[in-house]
RODO-2510 file (C-alpha; in nm, 4 decimals, decimal comma):
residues 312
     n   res          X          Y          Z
     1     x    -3,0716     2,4201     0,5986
     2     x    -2,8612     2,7324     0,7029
     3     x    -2,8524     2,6029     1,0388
     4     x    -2,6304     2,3029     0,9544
     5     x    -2,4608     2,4701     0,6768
     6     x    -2,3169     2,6721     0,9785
     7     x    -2,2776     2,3782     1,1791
     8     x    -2,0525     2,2034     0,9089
     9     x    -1,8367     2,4833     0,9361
    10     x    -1,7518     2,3305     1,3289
    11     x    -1,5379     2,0570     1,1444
    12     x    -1,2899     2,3001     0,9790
    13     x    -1,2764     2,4943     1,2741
    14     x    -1,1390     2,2003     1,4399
    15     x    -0,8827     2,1117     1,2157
    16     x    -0,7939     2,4770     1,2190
    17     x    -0,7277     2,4151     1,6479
    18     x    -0,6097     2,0982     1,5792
    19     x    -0,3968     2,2270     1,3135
    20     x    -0,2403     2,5040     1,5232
    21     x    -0,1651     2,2834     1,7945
    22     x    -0,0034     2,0458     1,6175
    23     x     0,2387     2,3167     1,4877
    24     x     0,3098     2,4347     1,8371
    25     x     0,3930     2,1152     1,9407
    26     x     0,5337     2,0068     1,6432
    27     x     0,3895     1,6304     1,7163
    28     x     0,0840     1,5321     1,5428
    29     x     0,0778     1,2090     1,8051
    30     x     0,0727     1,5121     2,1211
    31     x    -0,2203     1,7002     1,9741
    32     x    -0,4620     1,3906     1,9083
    33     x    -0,3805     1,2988     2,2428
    34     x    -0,5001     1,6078     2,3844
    35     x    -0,7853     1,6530     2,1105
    36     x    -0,9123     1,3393     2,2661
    37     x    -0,8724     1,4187     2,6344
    38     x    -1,0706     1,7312     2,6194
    39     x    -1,3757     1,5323     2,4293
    40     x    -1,3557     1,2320     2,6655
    41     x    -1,3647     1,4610     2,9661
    42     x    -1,6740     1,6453     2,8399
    43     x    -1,8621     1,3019     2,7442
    44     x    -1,7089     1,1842     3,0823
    45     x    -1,9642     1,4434     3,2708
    46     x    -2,2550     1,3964     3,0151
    47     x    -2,2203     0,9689     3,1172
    48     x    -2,2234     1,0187     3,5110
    49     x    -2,5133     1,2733     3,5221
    50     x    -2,7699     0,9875     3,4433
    51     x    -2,8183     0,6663     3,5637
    52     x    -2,9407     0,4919     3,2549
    53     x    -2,6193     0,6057     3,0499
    54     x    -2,3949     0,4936     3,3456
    55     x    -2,5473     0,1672     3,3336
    56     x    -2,5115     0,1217     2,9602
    57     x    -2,1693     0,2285     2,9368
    58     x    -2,1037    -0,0500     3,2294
    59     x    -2,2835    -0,3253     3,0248
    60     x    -1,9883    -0,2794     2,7537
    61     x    -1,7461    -0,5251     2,8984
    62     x    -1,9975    -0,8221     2,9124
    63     x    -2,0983    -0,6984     2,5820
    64     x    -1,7649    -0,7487     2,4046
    65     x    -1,7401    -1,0764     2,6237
    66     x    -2,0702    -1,1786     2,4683
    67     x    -1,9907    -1,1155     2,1177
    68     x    -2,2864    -0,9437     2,0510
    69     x    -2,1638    -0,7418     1,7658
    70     x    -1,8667    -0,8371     1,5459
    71     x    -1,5604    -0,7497     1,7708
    72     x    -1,3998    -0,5026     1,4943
    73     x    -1,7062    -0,2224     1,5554
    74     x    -1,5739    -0,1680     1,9194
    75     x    -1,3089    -0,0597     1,7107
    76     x    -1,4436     0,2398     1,5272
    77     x    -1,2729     0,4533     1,7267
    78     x    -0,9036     0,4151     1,5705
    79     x    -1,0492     0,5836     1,2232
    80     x    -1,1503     0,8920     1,5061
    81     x    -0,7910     0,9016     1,6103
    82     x    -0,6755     0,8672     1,2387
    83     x    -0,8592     1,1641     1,1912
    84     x    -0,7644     1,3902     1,4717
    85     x    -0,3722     1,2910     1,4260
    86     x    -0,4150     1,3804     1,0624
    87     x    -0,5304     1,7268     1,1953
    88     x    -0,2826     1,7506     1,3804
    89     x     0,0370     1,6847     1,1626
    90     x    -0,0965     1,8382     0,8699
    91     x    -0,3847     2,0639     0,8648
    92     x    -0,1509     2,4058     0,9541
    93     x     0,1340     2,3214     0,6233
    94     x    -0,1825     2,1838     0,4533
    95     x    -0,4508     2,4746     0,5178
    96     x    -0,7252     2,4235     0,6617
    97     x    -0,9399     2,4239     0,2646
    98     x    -0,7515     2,2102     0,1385
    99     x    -0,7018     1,9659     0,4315
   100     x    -1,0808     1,9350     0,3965
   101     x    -1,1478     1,8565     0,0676
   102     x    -0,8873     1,5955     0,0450
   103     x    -1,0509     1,4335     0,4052
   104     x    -1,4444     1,5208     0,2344
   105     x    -1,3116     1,3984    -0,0842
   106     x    -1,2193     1,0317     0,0905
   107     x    -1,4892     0,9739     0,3066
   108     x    -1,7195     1,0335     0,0056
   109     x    -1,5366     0,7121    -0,2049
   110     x    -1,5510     0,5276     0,1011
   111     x    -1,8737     0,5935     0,1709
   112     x    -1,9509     0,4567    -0,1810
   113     x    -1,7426     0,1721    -0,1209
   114     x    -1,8726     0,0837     0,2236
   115     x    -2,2278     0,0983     0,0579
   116     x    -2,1548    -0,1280    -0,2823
   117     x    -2,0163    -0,4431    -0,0132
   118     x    -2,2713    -0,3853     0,2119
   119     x    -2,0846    -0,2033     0,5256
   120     x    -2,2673    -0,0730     0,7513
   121     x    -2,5927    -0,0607     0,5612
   122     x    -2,9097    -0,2708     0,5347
   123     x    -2,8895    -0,3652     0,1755
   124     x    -2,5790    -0,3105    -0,0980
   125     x    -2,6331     0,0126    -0,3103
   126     x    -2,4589    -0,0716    -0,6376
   127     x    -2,2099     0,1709    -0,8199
   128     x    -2,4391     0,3738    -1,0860
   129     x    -2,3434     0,6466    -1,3421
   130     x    -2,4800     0,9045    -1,0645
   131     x    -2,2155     0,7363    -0,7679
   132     x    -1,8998     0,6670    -1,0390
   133     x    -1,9377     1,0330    -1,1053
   134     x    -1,9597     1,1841    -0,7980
   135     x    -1,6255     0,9508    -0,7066
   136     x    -1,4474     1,0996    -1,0349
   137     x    -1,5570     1,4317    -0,8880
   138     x    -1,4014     1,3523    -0,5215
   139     x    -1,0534     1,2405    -0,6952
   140     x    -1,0716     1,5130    -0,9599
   141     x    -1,1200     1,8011    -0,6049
   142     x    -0,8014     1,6361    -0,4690
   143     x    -0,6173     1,7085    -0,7518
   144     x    -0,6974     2,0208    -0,7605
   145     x    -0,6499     2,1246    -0,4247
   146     x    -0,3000     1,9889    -0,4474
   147     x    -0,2012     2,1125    -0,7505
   148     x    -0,0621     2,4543    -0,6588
   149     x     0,2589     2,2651    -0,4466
   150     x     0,2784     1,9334    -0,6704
   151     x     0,6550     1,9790    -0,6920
   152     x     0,6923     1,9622    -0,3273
   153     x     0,7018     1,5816    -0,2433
   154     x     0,6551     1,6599     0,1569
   155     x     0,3158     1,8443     0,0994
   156     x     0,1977     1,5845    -0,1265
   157     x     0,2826     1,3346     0,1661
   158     x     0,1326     1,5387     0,4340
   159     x    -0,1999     1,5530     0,1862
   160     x    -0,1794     1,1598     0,1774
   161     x    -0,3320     1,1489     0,5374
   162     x    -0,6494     1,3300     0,5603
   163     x    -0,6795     1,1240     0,2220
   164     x    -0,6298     0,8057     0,4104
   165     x    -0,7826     0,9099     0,7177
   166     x    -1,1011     0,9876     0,5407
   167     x    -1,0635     0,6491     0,3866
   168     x    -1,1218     0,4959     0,7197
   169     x    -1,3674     0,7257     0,8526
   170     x    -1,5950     0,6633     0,6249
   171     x    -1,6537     0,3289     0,7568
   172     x    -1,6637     0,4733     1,1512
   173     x    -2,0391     0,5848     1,1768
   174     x    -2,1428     0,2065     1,0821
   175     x    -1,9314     0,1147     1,3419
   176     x    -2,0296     0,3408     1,6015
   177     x    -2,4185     0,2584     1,4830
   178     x    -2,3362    -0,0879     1,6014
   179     x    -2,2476     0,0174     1,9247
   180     x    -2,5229     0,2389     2,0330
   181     x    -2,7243    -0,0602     1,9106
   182     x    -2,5819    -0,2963     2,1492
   183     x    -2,5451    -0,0667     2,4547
   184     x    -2,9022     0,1135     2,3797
   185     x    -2,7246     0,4649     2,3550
   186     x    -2,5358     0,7084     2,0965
   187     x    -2,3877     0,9052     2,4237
   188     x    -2,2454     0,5901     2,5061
   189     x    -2,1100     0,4808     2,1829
   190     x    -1,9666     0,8515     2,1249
   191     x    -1,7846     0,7911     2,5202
   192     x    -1,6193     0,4562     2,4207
   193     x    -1,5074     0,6044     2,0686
   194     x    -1,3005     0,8536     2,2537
   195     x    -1,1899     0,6037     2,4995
   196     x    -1,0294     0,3976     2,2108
   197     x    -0,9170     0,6565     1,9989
   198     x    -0,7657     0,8239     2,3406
   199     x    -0,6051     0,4843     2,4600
   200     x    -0,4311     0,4072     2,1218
   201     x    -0,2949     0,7067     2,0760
   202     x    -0,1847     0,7775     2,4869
   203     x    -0,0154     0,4533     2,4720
   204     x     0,1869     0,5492     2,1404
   205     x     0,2179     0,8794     2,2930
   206     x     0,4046     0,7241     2,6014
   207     x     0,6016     0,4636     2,4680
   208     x     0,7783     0,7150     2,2750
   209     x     0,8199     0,9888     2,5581
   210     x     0,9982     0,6836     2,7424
   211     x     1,2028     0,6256     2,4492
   212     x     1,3117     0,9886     2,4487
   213     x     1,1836     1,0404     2,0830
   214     x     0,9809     1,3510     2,2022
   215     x     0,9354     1,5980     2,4529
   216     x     0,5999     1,8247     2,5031
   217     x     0,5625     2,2051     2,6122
   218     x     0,2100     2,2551     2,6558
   219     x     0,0638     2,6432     2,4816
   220     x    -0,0872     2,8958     2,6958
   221     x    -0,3629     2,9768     2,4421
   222     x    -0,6990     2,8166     2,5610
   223     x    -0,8580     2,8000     2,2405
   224     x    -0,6270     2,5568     2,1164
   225     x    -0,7248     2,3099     2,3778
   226     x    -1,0883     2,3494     2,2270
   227     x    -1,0597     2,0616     1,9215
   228     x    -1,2336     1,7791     2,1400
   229     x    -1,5061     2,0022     2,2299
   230     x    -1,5844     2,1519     1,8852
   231     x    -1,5811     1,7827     1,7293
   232     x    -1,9127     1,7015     2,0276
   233     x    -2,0659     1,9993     1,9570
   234     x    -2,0695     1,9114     1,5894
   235     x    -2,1812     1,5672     1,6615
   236     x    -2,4303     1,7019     1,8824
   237     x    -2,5888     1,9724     1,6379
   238     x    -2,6151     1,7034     1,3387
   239     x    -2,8176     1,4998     1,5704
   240     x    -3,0533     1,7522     1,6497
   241     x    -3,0670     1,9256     1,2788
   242     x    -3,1273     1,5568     1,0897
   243     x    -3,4772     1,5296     1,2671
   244     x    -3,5430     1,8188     1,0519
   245     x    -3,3801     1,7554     0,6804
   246     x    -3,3648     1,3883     0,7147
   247     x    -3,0213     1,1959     0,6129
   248     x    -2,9768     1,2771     0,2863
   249     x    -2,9916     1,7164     0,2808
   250     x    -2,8141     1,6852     0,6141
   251     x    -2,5008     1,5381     0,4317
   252     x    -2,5268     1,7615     0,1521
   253     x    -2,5849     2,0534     0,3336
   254     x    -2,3253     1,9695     0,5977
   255     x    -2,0280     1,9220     0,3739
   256     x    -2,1050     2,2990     0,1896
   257     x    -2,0754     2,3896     0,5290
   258     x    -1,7344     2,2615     0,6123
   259     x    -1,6203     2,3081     0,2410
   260     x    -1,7141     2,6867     0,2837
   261     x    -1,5909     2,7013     0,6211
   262     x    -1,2355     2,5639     0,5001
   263     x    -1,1929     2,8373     0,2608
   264     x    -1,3191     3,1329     0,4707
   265     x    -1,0963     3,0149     0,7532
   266     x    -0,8154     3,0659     0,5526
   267     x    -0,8710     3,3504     0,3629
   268     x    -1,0108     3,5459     0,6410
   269     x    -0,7346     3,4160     0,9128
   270     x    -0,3742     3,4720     0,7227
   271     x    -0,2364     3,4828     1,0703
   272     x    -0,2941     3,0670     0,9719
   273     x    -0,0134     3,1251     0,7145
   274     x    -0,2413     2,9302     0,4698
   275     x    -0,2797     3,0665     0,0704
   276     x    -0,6615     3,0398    -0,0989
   277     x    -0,5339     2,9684    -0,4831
   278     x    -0,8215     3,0065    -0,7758
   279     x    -0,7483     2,5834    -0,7962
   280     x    -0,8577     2,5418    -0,4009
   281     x    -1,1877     2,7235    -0,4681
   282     x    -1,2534     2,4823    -0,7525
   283     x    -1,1646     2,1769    -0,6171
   284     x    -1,3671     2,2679    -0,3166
   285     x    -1,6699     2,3349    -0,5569
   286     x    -1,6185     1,9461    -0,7604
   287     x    -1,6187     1,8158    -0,4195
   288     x    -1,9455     1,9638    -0,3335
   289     x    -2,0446     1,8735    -0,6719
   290     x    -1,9431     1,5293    -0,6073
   291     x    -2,0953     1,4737    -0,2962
   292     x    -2,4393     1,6374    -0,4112
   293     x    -2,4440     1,3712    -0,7782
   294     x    -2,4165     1,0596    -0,5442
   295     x    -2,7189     1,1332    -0,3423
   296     x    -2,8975     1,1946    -0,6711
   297     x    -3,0639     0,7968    -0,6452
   298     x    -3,1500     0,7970    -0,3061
   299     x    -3,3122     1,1353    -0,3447
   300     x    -3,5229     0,9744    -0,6602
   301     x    -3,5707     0,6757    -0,4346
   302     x    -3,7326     0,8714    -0,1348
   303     x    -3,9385     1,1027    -0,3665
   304     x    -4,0795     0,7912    -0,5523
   305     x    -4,1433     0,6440    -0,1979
   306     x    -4,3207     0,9742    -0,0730
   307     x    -4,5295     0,9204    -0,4072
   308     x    -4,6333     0,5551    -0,3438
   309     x    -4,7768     0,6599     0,0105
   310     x    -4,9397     0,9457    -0,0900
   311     x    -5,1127     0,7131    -0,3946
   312     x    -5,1914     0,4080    -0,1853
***
């Protein structure tokens, strides 16, 4: 449980990068671009070393061609990039707490959403008194954690895209299931996410360095070239951990983990420019709250399940 409480904290960390990239290059386009590139090069040497994974990621084409899964899941990968460019054009004016619970806060009402029409899951899980509360709780965190600069119409703005991006991505891992279904591998599926998200946004990217709309000085400081990287390793670690907890605590425990990682990034890291307000704790704490009330059925549902084996 501690072990992927302090692997959630990997996701803040890399809107923290991501974040302090995207101020340096004052482009939240530039840094997803490069947030990408980094990932995709790592997954790039983790496809070649094998000759299974090289083999799946060269069935894709006949794949698509084939229709073998509904054409949108190759797809996933734009809610990735949705993500990342989020990070990058507002996670430093944001802060890195409250970027997170507005993105955690999302993804949670999606995820409820996704479930009650049947996305991405076997069978529809119908809104409850358990799920409509823990949604009340997401919106009520997002409040809260915007609160402190309501007057200021920009930072409201700037909060409206982890919102939305979070929207998305909570439809992405059913997407990305779907494609390390059809190709036979998660490594694979991971790869062409990045490719996607990586194309879409290097093709926005150049279209509007041709146009002269922006121009890119690349920072010295390594770390900040790290966001890619931190994103696999947290993909990696949550693989490994759910063997362990199983679905369900992984989620919970994972999202305490980013949700405390948010705050102690910023209150231990004011060279981030980012202020902790009594109101950012809070909403942090109903969005935990929130995301711990809708996994109260499915936690009654496994334990009455464990109790039917152990009685037949």
């Amino acid at each position: 449980m501690l072990a992927t409480i302090l692997a959630g904290m990997l996701s803040p960390m890399q809107s923290a990068v991501n974040g302090q990239l995207g101020h340096w290059l004052q482009d939240g386009n530039a840094c997803a671009v490069i947030s990408f590139a980094s990932g995709l090069v790592v997954m790039f040497f983790i496809i070649i070393a094998r000759k299974e994974t090289r083999q799946q990621f060269a069935s894709i084409p006949t794949l698509i061609k084939k229709r073998k899964i509904p054409l949108w899941n190759w797809f996933a990968g734009l809610c990735g990039a949705m993500v990342v460019f989020s990070e990058g054009a507002s996670a430093s004016a944001l802060g890195v707490a409250t970027f997170q619970t507005a993105l955690i806060s999302a993804l949670l009402l999606s995820g409820l959403l996704c479930g009650r029409f049947g996305i991405g899951v076997e069978e529809k899980k119908y809104f409850t008194p358990w799920r409509i509360t823990g949604a009340l709780f997401a919106v009520i965190a997002t409040i809260f954690v915007v609160s402190p600069q309501w007057h200021s119409t920009s930072f409201i703005l700037l909060a409206i895209l982890p919102f939305l991006a979070g929207l998305l991505a909570g439809w992405q891992p059913a997407g990305n299931a779907k494609v390390a279904e059809a190709t036979g591998s998660m490594l694979v599926s991971i790869t062409w996410n990045f490719i996607v998200g990586f194309c879409v946004l290097g093709a926005a990217l150049a279209i509007r360095i041709a146009l002269g709309h922006v121009t890119i000085q690349l920072p010295d400081t390594w770390w900040m070239y790290l966001g890619g990287p931190l994103g696999l390793l947290s993909i990696g670690l949550m693989a490994i951990l759910v063997r362990g907890l199983g679905l369900l605590m992984l989620g919970v425990a994972s999202t305490a983990g980013q949700l405390l990682g948010s705050v102690l990034i910023d209150e231990l890291i004011p060279s981030l420019g980012n202020t902790v307000y009594l109101v950012t704790i809070i909403g942090t704490l109903f969005a935990l709250v929130g995301a711990i009330v809708t996994t109260i059925p499915e936690y009654r549902a496994s334990k009455m399940a464990q109790r039917m084996e152990v009685s037949e």
